[in-house]
C-alpha positions as CSV (number, residue, x, y, z in Angstrom):
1,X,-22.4,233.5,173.3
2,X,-22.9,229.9,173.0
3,X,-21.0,226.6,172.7
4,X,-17.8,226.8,170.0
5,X,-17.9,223.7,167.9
6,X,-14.5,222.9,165.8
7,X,-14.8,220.0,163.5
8,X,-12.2,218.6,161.1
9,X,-13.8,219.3,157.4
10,X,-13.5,217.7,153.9
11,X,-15.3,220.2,151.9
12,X,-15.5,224.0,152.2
13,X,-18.8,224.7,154.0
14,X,-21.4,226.7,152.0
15,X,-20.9,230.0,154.3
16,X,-17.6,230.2,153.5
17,X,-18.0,233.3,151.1
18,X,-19.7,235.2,153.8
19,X,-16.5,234.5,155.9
20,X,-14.3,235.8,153.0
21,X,-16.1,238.8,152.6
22,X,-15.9,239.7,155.8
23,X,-11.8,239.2,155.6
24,X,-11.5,241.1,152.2
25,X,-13.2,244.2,153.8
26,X,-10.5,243.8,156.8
27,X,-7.6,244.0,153.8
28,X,-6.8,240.2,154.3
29,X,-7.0,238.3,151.0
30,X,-6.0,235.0,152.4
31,X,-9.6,233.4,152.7
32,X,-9.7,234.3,148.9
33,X,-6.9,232.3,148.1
34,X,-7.7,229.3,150.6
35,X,-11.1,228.8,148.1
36,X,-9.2,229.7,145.1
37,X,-6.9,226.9,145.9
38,X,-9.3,224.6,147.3
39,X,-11.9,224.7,144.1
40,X,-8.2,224.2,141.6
41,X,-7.3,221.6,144.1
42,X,-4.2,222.9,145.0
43,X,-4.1,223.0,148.5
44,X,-7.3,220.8,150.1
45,X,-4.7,219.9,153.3
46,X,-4.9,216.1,152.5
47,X,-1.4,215.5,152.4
48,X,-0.1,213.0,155.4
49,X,-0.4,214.8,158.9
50,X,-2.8,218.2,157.1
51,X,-6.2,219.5,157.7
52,X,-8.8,222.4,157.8
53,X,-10.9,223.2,160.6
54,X,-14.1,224.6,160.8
55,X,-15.5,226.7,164.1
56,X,-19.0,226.5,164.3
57,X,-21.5,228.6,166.6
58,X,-24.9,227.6,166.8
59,X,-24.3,225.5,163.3
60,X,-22.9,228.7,161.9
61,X,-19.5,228.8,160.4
62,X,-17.5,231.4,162.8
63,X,-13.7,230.9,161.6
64,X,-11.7,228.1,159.6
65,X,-7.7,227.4,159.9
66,X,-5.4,224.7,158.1
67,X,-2.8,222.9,158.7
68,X,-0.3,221.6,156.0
69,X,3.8,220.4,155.5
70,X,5.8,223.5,155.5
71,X,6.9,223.9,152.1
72,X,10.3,226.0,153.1
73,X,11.4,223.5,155.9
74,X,11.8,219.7,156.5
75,X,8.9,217.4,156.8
76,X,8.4,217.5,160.1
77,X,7.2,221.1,159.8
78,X,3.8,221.6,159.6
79,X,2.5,225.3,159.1
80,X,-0.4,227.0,160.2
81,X,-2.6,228.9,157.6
82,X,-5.4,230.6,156.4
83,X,-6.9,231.2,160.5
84,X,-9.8,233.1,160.2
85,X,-12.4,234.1,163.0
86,X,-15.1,236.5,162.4
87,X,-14.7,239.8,163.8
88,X,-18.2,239.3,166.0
89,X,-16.7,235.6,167.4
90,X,-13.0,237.5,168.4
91,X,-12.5,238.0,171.7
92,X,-14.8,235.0,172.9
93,X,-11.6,232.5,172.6
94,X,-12.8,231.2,169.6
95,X,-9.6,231.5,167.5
96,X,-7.7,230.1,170.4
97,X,-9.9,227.0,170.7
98,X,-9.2,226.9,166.8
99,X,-5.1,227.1,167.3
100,X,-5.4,224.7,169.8
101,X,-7.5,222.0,168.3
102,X,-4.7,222.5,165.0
103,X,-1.9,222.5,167.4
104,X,-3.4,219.1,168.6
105,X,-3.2,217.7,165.4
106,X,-0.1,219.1,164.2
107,X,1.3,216.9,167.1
108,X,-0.1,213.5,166.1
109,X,2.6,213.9,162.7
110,X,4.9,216.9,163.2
111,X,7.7,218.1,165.8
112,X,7.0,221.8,165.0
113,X,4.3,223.6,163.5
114,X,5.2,227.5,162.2
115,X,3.4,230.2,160.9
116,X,3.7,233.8,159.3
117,X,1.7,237.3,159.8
118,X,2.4,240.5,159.2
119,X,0.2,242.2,161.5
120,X,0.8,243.1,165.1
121,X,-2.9,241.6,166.3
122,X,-1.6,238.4,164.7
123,X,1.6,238.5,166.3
124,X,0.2,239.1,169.6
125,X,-2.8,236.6,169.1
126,X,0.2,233.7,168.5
127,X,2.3,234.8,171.6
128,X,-0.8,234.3,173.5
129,X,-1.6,230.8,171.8
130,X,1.7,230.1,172.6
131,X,4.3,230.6,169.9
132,X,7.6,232.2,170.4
133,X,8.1,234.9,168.1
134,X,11.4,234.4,165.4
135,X,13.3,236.0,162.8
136,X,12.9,233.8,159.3
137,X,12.1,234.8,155.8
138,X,9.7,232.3,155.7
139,X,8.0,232.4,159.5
140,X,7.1,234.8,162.0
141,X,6.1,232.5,164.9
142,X,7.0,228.8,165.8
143,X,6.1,226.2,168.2
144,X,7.7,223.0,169.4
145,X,5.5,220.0,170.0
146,X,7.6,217.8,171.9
147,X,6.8,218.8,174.7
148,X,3.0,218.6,174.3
């Protein structure tokens, strides 16, 4: 399938509609609201320790994630959001090599980065990246970065 490319980005990249298409017809509306948020300004995950990622195939935009200060806990939570990967890229350990370059930076600020989904793929895709599954009204999944 070709080399996976994941770079830290600045500025939404100019596929990113055909991205959030393809999540709106899968029922997620999160992509929406990252690019609502992003053209407001918002939420452009510039705050001390935050990003957004890009994964890129063949200089096409394949998935996109962010990483910003959890709102509902201290500051040395950071929260996953908005992870993305195009169905055709799944299964190719795309969105893992996404989660982990995140994770990575998450690590250089934070003690802990969290997350929430409500699907079981997602659940299961976080296990396997690593998480450990909890019970929180704000968070689904969590993950200690001391120890990385």
């Amino acid at each position: 399938m070709g080399q996976v490319d994941i770079q830290l980005i600045t500025h939404l990249h100019p596929q990113i509609p055909v991205l959030e298409k393809e999540a709106v017809e899968e029922g997620f509306r999160f992509l929406t609201r990252l690019i609502t948020e992003w053209d407001s300004g918002i939420n452009r995950f510039n705050a001390r320790g935050e990003c957004l990622m890009a994964a890129y195939r063949n200089q096409q935009l394949i998935g996109i994630g962010g990483l910003s200060v959890d709102p509902y806990a201290d500051k040395n939570m950071a929260r996953l959001r908005r992870v993305y990967v195009s169905a055709s890229s799944r299964r190719h350990h795309v969105g893992q090599t996404l989660v982990k370059a995140l994770v990575a930076h998450a690590a250089q600020r934070f003690q802990s980065v969290c997350l929430f989904t409500d699907t079981a793929v997602g659940d299961a895709f976080y296990l396997k990246c690593g998480f450990l599954g909890i019970d929180d009204d704000h968070a689904t999944h969590v993950m200690c970065l001391s120890n990385i």
